[in-house]
N, C-alpha and C positions, 0 to 999 in steps of 0.2 A: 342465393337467398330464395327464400319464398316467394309468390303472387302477392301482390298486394289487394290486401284485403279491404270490403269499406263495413266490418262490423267488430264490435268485441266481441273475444271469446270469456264464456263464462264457464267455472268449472262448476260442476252439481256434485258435490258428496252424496249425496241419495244414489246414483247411480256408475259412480267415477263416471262423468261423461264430459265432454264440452260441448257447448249452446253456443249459439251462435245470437248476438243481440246486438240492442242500442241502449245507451245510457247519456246523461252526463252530469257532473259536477255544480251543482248550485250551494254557496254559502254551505260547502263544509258537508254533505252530502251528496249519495246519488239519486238523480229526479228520471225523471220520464224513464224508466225501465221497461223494456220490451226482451221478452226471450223467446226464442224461438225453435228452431229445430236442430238433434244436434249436427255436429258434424265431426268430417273425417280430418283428425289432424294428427299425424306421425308424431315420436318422440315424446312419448309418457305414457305414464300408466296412473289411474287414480282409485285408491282404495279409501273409500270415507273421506273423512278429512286430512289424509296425506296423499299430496301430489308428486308424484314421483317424475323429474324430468332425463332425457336419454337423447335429447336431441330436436328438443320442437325448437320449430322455427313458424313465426311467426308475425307480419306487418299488415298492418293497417294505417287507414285515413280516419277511424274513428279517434275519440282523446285520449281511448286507453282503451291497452290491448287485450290485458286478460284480468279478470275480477277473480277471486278469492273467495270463499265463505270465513266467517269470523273462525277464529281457532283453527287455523290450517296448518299443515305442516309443511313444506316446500324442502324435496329430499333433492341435490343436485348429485344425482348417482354416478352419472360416467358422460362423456360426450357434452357438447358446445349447444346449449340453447340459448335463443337470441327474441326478443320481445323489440321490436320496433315499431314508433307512432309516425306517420307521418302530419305532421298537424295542417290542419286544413284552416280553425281560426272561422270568424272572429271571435276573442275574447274567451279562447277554451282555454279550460282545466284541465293539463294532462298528466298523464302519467302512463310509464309502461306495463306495469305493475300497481297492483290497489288493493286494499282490504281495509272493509270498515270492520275494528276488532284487529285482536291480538292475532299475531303469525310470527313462525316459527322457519327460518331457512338454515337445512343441515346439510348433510350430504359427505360424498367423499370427493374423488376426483373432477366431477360437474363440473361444468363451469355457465355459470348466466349471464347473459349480455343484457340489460336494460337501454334501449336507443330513445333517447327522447331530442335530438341535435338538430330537429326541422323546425324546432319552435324560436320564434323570434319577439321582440316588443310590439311586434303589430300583428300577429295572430293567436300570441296565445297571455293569460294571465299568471295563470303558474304554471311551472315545469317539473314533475319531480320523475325519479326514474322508479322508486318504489316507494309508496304511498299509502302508509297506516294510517285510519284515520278513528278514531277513538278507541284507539288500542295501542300496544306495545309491539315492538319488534325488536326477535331476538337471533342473533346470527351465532349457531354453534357448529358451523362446517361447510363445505363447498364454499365455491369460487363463487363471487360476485362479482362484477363489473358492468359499471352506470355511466351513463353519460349523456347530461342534460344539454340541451340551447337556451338562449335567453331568453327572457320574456319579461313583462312588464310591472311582476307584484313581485315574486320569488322564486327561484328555482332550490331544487334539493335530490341531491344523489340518492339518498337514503335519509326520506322525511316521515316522521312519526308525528301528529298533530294531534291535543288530548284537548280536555275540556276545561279551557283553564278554571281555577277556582273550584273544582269538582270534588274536593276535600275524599275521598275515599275513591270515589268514580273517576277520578286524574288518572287520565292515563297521557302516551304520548312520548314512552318511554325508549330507547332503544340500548341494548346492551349486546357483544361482541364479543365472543367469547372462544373462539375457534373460527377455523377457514380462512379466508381471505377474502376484501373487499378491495376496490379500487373505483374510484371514482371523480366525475367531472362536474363540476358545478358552479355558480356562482350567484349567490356570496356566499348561500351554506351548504358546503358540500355533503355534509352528515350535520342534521338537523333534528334534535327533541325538543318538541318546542316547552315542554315543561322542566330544561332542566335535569333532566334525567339520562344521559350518554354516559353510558359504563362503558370502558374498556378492561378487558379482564388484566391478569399480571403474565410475562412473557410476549406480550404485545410489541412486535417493531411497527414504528409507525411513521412512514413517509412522506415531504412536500407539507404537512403543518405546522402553523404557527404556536398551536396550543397544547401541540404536546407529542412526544419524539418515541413515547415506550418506554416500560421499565416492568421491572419486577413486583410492581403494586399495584391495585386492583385503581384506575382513574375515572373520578367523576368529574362531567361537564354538562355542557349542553350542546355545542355545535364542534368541527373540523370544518376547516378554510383552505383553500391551496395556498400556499406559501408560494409558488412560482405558478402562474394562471395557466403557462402552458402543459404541466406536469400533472399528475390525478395524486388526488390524495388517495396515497395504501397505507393499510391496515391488516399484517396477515401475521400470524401466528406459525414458527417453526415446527415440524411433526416431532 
């Protein structure tokens, strides 16, 4: 793996670059943002608002690893990229992955690691491994694989949080539709908090209680492990 790092990377559409910064999480937002210069990090390429991954690797002590611009597209092209937090606490917000706004993760062979497993009840508040937050998340290709630690309000493999009551501006959605996910979490392994988890039709689905796959397009809201030590998957045959 990588050096471990103590800042997030931030991506710029303006120039495909990555920054290197500080942030963190307050009530539902990002506060104290700081960005600074960029830097050199193997394994992508970023054209506008599509990131193209090939192999980053990437760990930090900051609560999260790499930021997003709203409407991005996340292409998992070929090769094992890996986002790891080491949480350092007290009472952080993490996440490996984050975007406030809607995002988009496709790809073909790729595969994502989201690491969030350092987080415990006594240094962090929430855990999630990929983190929409007044937007939608929508999975139509590449690998995914999440894998949170405990902590003391909620964890979420793949957590989408909208505005409740937001009548037209409700978002929070996440829908699945190709690739494959797998993931670790508890209590919501895959979390909309409005209600809104679409799983497309042709879905086999792995280790949950709420629903197994079939040939019909399934609405809900959350996926749970059925067996704690097993990752809830979700992967689509070619």
């Amino acid at each position: 793996m990588s050096k471990i790092e103590n800042y997030t990377l931030f991506y710029n559409e303006k120039d495909g670059k990555m920054y290197a910064g500080t942030c963190r999480e307050e009530k539902e937002v990002l506060t104290d943002i700081s960005i600074g210069d960029p830097v050199e990090v193997a394994g992508y390429c970023g054209d506008g608002l599509t990131l193209t991954l090939t192999g980053l690797e990437f760990e930090t002590t900051a609560d999260i690893a790499l930021v997003l611009p709203e409407n991005a597209t996340l292409v998992l092209e070929r090769g094992v990229s890996r986002l790891v937090v080491h949480a350092q606490g007290p009472e952080a917000n993490v996440a490996a992955l984050y975007v406030k706004g809607n995002m988009t993760i496709t790809g073909g062979t790729g595969r994502l690691i989201c690491d969030t497993t350092s987080t415990t009840a006594e240094n962090c508040l929430w855990s999630r491994g990929v983190c929409v937050r007044y937007g939608d998340l929508t999975q139509t290709g590449g690998h995914l694989e999440v894998y949170c630690g405990t902590c003391s309000v909620r964890a979420g493999a793949l957590y989408a949080g909208g505005r409740l009551f937001g009548g037209e501006n409700q978002h929070g959605a996440i829908t699945m539709t190709g690739g494959s996910f797998a993931g670790v979490a508890v209590p919501n392994t895959v979390r909309a908090t409005n209600e809104l988890l679409t799983i497309g039709p042709g879905a086999i689905v792995e280790n949950s209680d709420e629903y197994a796959g079939s040939d019909q397009v399934w609405h809900g809201s959350y996926l749970n492990q059925k067996d704690p030590e097993k990752p809830v998957v979700v992967r689509f045959p070619d």
